[in-house]
C-alpha positions in Angstrom: -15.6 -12.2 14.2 -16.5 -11.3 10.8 -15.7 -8.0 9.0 -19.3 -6.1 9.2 -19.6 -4.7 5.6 -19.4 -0.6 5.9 -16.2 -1.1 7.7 -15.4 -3.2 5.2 -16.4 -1.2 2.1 -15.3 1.8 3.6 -11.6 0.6 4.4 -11.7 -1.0 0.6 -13.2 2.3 -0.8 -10.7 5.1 1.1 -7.1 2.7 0.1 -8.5 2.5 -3.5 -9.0 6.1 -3.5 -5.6 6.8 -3.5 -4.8 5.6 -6.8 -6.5 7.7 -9.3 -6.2 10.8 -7.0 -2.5 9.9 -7.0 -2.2 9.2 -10.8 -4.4 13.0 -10.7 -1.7 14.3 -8.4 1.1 13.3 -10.4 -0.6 15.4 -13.7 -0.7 18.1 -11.9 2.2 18.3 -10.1 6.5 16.0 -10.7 5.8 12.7 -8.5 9.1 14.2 -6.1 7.0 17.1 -5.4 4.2 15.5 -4.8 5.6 12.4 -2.9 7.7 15.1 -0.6 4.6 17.3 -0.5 2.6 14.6 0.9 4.5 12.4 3.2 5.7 16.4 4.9 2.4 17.0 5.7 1.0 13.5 7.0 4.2 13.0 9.2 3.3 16.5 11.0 -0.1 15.2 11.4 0.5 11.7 12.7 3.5 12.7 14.5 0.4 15.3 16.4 -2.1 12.4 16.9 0.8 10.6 18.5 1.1 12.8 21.0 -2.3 13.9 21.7 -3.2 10.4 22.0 0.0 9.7 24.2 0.9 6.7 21.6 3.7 4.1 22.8 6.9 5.1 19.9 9.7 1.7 19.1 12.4 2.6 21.1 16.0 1.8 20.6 16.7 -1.0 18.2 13.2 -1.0 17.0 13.1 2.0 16.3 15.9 1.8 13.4 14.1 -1.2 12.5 10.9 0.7 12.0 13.0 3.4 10.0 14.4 0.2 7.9 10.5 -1.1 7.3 9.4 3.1 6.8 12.3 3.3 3.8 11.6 0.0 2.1 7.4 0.0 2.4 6.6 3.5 1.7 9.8 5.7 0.4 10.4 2.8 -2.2 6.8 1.7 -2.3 5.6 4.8 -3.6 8.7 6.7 -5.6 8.2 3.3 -7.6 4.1 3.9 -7.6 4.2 7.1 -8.8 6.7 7.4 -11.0 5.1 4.1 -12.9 1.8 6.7 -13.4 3.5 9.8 -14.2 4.8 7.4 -16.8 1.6 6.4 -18.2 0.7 3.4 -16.2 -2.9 3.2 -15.4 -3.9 3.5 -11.7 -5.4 0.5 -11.9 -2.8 -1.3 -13.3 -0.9 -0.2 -10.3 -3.5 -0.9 -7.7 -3.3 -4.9 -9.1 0.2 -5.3 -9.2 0.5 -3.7 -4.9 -2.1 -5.8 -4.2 -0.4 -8.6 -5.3 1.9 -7.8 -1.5 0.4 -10.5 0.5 1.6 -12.9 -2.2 4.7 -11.8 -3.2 5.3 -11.6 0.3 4.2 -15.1 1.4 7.0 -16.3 -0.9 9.2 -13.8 -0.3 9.0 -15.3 3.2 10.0 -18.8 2.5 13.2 -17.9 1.1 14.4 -15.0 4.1 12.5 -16.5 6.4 12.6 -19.8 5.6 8.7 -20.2 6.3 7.5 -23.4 4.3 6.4 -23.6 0.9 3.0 -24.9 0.8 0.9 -26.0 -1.8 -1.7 -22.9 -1.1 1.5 -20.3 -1.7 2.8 -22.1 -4.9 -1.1 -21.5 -6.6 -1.2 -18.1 -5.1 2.2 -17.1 -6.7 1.3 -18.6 -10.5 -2.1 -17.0 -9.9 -0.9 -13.6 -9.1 1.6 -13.6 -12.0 -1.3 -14.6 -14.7 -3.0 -12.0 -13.3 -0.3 -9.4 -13.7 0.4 -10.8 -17.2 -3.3 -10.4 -18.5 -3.6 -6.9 -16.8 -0.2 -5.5 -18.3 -1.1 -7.7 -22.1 -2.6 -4.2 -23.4 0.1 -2.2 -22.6 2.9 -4.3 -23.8 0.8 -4.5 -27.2 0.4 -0.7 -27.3 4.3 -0.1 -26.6 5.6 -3.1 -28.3 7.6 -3.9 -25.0 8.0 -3.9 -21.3 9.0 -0.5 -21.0 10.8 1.3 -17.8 7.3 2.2 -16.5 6.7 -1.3 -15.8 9.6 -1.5 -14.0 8.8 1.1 -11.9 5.7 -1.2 -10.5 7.7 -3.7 -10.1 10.2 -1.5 -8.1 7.4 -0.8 -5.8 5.7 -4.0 -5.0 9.2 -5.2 -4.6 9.6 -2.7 -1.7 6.3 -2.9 -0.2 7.2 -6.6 0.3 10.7 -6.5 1.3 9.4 -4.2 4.0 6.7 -6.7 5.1 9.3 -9.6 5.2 11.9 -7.4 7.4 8.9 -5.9 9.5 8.0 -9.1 9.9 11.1 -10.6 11.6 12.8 -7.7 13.6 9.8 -4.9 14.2 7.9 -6.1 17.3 7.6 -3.0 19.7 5.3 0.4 19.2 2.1 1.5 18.2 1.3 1.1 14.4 0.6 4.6 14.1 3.4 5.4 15.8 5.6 3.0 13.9 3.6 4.6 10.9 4.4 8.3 11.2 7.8 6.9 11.6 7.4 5.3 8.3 6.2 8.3 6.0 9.0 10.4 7.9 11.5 8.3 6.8 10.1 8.4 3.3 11.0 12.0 3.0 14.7 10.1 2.2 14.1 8.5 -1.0 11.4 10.7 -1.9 13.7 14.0 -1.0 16.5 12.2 -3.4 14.1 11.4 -6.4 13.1 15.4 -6.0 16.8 16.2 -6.1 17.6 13.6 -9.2 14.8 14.2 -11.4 13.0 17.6 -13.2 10.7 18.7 -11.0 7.2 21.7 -12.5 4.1 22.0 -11.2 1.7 21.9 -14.2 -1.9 23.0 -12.2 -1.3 24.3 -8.8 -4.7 24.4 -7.6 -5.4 20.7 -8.8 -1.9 19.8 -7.4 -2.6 21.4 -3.7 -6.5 19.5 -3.8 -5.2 15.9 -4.1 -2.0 16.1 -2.0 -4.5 17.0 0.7 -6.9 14.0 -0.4 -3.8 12.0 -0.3 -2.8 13.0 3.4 -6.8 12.9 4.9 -7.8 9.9 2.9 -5.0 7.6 2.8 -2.8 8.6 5.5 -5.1 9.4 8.3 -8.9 7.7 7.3 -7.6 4.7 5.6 -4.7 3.8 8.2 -8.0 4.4 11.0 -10.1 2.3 9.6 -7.8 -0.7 8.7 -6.8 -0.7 12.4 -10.6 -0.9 13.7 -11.1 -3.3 10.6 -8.3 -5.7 12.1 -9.3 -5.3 15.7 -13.0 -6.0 14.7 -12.2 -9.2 12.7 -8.7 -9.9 12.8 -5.8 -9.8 9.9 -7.4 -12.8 7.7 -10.6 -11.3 6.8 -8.7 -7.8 6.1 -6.3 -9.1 4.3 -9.3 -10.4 1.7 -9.7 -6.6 1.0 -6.3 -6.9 -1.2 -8.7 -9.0 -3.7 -11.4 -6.2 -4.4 -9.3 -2.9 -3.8 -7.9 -3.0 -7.9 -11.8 -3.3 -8.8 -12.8 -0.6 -6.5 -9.7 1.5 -8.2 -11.0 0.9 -11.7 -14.2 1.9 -11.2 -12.9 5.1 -9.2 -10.4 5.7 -11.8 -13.2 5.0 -14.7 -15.4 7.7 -12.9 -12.4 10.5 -12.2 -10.1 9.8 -15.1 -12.4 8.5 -17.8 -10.3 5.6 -17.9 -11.7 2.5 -18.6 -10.4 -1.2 -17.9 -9.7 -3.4 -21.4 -10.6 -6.9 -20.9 -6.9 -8.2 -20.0 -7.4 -5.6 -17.1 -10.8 -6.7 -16.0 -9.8 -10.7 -16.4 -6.3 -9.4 -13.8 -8.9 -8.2 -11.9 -10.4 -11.5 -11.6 -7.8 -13.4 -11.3 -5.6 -11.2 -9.4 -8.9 -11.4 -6.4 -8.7 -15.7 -6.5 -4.9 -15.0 -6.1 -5.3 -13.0 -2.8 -8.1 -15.4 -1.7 -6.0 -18.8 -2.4 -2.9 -16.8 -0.6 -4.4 -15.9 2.8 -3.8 -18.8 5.5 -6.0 -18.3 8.1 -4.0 -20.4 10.3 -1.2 -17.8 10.1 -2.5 -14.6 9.2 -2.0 -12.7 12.4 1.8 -13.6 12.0 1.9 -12.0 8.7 2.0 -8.7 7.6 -0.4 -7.1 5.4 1.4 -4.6 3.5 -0.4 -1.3 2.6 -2.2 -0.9 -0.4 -2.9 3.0 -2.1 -1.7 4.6 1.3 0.6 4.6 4.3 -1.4 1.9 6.0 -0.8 0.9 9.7 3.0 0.7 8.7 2.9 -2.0 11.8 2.6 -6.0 11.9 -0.9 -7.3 12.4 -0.3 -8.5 15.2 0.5 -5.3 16.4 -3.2 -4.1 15.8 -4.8 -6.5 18.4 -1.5 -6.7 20.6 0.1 -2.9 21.2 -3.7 -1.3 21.0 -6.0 -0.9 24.2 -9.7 -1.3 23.8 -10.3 2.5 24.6 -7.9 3.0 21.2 -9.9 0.0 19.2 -13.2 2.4 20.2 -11.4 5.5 18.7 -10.2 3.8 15.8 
């Protein structure tokens, strides 16, 4: 079936939200406060719509392999996400380089999983680094080098992936919202260390407290709803086309709320980086591969998991 647009848009709009409010959140407030702040309060609220809604929880050895996926896809996901903005990496930037997953974790998946690797992957790979190249040209120009910031990015796509890949071969039992609030309470880990390691102030309280709770409502509990009625209405292939306009949506968000707006290397990654995406999905095997989370905590479960481990009753209250 195809994606009807206002579940569309409003999936794309409410994941792309959470990358200026973040890079908001972390001007207010030390990324390890906000990042321990946030994934506190959405694991006590998913952990509560688990068990009002009497959601199924991995059990066993799936369950440490959903705290494996919860570390890698959202405690190193984000630590590297918002640490790459407190250090003056533009949220769109940011946005570009995560949605970038689906590609770096198609070829990520030919060498741990030994998937093959197709023509369509190759294209989507050189795209997808062009694209990150002609997004990050104005920065590198303005610092006179890749700095550590960069790195940071890289740290978190690198994670987001990783935890697609492992997800991917081991995680096949539980709910995804289940398997999610397993996810951002696992996060606390990395995110608890990074609070310990690293200065932590709050610069504007107020301002601080306001987009944590945007954060939690948007990302963690609207986004991650509507992304599992989006793939239950359509399936994972025309979801996973989302990746390609989220950075737009993010720039023009992040234009409106920051002031911020895109240089032409930015806009042409935009570009680019959305045939990248497009070129990358396989139809063919989309609902055997994950589709990592973009500005939030996501269904933190396989695709398949979102027409598979869901009832229709749930697919109506998503």
């Amino acid at each position: 079936m195809r994606l009807p647009f206002p579940l569309g848009a409003s999936t794309a709009f409410f994941y792309a939200l959470g990358y200026p409010v973040g890079a908001l959140a972390v001007q207010a407030a030390t990324p390890g406060t906000v990042l321990v702040s946030r994934f506190l309060v959405s694991a006590v609220l998913l952990a509560a719509i688990v068990g009002v809604r009497g959601l199924a929880w991995p059990r066993g050895r799936q369950a440490w392999h959903a705290v494996v996926v919860g570390f890698l896809s959202q405690g190193v996901q984000f630590v590297g996400c918002y640490q790459a903005m407190y250090a003056g990496v533009s949220p769109v930037l940011v946005a570009l380089v995560i949605a970038m997953n689906p590609v770096v974790t198609a070829f990520a998946s030919t060498v741990v999983l030994r998937e093959p690797l197709t023509a369509r992957r190759v294209v989507a790979v050189l795209l997808a680094l062009v694209a990150v190249g002609a997004a990050f040209a104005g920065r590198v120009m303005e610092v006179g080098h890749v700095d550590v910031a960069v790195g940071w990015v890289v740290v978190a796509v690198l994670g987001l992936a990783l935890g697609g890949v492992y997800q991917q071969r081991y995680l096949r039992d539980g709910h995804p919202i289940a398997v999610n609030t397993i996810g951002v309470t696992v996060a606390l880990v990395p995110s608890a260390v990074f609070f310990a390691l690293t200065p932590q102030h709050v610069a504007d309280a107020p301002t601080a407290v306001a987009t944590i709770a945007v954060l939690v409502i948007a990302n963690s509990v609207i986004a991650a709803t509507l992304y599992l009625a989006a793939i239950a209405r359509a399936g994972a292939a025309a979801v996973s086309l989302l990746f390609g306009v989220i950075p737009s949506i993010a720039a023009v968000l992040t234009w409106v709320l920051m002031g911020e707006r895109p240089d032409v290397g930015v806009v042409i990654g935009l570009v680019v980086g959305a045939a990248a995406c497009r070129v990358g999905v396989d139809r063919r095997r989309a609902t055997e591969s994950p589709v990592g989370e973009l500005a939030g905590e996501g269904a933190g479960a396989q695709v398949r998991e979102a027409d598979s481990a869901t009832t229709p009753d749930d697919r109506c209250r998503g």
